[in-house]
Each structure stands twice: as C-alpha cells, then as structure tokens.
mmCIF file of the C-alpha atoms, coordinates in Angstrom:
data_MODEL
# 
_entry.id   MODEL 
# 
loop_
_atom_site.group_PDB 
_atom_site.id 
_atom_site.type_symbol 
_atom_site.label_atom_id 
_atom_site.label_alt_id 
_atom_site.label_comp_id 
_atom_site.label_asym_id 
_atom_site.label_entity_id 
_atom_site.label_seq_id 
_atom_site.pdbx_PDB_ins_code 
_atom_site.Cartn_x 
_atom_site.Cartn_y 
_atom_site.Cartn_z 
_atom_site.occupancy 
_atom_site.B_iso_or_equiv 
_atom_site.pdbx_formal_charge 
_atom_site.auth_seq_id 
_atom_site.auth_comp_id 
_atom_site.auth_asym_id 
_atom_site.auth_atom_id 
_atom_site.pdbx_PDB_model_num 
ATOM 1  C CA . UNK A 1 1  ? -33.871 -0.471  -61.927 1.00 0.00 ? 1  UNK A CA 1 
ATOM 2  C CA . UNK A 1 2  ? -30.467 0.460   -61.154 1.00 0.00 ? 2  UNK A CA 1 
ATOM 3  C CA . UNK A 1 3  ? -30.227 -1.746  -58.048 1.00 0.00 ? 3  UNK A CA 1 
ATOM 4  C CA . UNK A 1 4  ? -31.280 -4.555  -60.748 1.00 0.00 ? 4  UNK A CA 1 
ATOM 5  C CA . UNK A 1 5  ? -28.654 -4.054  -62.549 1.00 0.00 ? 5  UNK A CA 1 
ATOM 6  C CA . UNK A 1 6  ? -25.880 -3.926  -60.129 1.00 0.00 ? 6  UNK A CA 1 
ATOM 7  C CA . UNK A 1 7  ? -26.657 -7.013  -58.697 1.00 0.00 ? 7  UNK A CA 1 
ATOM 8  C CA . UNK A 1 8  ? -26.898 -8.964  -61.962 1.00 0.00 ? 8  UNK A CA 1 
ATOM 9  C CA . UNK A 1 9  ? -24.104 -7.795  -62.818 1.00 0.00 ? 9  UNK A CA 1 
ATOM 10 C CA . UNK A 1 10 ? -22.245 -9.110  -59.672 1.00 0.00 ? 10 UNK A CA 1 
ATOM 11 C CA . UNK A 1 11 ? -24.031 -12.249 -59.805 1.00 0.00 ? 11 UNK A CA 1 
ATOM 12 C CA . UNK A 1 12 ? -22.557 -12.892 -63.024 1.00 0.00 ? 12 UNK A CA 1 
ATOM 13 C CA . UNK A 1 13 ? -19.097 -11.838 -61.903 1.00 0.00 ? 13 UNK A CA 1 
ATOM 14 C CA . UNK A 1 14 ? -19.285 -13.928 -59.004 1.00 0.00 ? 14 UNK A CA 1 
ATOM 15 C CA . UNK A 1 15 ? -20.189 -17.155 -61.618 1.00 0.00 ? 15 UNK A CA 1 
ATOM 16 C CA . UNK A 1 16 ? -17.230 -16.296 -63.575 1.00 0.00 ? 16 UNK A CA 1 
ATOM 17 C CA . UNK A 1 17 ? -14.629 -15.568 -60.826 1.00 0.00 ? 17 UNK A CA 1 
ATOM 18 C CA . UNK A 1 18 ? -15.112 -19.019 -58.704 1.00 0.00 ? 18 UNK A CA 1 
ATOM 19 C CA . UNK A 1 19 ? -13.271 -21.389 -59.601 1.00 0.00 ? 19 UNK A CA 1 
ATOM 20 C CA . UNK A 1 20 ? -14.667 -24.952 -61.359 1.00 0.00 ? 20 UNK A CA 1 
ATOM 21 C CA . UNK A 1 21 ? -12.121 -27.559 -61.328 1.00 0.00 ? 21 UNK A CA 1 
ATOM 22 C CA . UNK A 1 22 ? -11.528 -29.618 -57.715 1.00 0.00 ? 22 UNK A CA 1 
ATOM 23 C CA . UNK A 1 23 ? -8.103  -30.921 -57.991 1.00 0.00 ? 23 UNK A CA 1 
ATOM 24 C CA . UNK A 1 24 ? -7.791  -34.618 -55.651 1.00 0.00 ? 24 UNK A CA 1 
ATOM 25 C CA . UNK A 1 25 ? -4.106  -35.218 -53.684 1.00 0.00 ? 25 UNK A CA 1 
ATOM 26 C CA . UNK A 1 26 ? -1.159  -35.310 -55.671 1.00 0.00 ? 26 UNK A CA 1 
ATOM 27 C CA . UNK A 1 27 ? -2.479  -33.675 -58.339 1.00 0.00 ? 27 UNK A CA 1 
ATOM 28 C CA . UNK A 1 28 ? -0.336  -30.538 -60.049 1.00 0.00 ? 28 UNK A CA 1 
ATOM 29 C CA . UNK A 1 29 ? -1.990  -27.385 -58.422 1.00 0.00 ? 29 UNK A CA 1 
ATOM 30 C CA . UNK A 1 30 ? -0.589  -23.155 -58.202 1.00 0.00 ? 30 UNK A CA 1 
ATOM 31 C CA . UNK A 1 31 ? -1.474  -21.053 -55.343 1.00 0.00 ? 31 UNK A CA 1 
ATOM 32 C CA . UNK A 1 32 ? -3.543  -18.644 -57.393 1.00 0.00 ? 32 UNK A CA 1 
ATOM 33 C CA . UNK A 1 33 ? -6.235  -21.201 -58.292 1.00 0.00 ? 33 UNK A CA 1 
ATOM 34 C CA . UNK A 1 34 ? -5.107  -21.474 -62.089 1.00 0.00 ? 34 UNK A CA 1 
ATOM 35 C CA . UNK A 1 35 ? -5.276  -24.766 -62.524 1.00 0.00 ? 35 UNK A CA 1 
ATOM 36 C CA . UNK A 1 36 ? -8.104  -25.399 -59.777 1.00 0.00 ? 36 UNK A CA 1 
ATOM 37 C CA . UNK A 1 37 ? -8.527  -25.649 -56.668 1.00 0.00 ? 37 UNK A CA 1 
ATOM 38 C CA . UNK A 1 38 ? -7.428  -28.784 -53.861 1.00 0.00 ? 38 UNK A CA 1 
ATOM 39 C CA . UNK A 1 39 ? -9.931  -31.209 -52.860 1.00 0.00 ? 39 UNK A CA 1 
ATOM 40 C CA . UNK A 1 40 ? -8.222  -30.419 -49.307 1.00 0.00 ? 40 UNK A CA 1 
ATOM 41 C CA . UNK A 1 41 ? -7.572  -26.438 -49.989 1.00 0.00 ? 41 UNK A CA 1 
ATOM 42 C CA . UNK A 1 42 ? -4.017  -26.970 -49.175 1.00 0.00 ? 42 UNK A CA 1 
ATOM 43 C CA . UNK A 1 43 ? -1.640  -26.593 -52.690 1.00 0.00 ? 43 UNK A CA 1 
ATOM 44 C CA . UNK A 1 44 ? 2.295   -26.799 -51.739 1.00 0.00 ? 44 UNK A CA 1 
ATOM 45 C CA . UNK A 1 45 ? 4.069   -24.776 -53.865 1.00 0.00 ? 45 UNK A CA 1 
ATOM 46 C CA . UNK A 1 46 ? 7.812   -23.771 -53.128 1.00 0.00 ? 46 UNK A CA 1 
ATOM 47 C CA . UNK A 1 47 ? 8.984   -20.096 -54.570 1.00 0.00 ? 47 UNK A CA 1 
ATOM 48 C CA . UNK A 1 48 ? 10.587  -20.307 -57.646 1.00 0.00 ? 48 UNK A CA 1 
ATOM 49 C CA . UNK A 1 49 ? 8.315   -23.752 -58.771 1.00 0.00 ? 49 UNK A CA 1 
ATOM 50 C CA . UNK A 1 50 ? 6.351   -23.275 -61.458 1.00 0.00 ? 50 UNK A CA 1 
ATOM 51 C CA . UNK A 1 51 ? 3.348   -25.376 -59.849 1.00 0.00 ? 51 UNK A CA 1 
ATOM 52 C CA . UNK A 1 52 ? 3.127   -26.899 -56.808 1.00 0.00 ? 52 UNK A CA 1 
ATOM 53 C CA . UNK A 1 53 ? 1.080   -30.657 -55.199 1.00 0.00 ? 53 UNK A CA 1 
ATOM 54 C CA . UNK A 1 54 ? -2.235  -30.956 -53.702 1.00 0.00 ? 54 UNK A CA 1 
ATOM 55 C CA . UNK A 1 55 ? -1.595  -32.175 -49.830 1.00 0.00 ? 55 UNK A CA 1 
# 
C-alpha cells in the first residue's frame, strides 16, 4: 500500500515537473526551461540577459 503510494505520488510529480511548451528557432527562450523548452534543446542566453534565442 505504501509502495502505491510513493509511486503515484512521483508519477504525478513527474507530470507536473516536465515541461509542455516546445519553443521553434528564434523564438525567446531562458536556460531554466521557464518559458519552454527549444525545438533543438539549444537556448542561447548571454549572463546578464534576461532571456535568451532558440538556435
């Protein structure tokens, strides 16, 4: 019951923490994944920018 549990429970964390919006080239983007995540996986985003491009 207990293992049950658990493993909803990270199922349901797992939904939640991925993220949903696929962001195409050229496209505003942030390292973190905030606003989504690059079609290509690669976001360009100098230090002291507050958001970066999708390559």
């Amino acid at each position: 019951m207990r293992f049950i549990f658990i493993a909803a429970l990270a199922l349901v964390g797992s939904a939640f923490a991925s993220p949903q919006a696929k962001l195409p080239a050229g496209q505003p983007c942030k390292q973190d994944g905030s606003l989504g995540v690059c079609d290509s996986g690669l976001c360009v985003q100098l230090p002291g920018q507050p958001q970066g491009v999708c390559k």
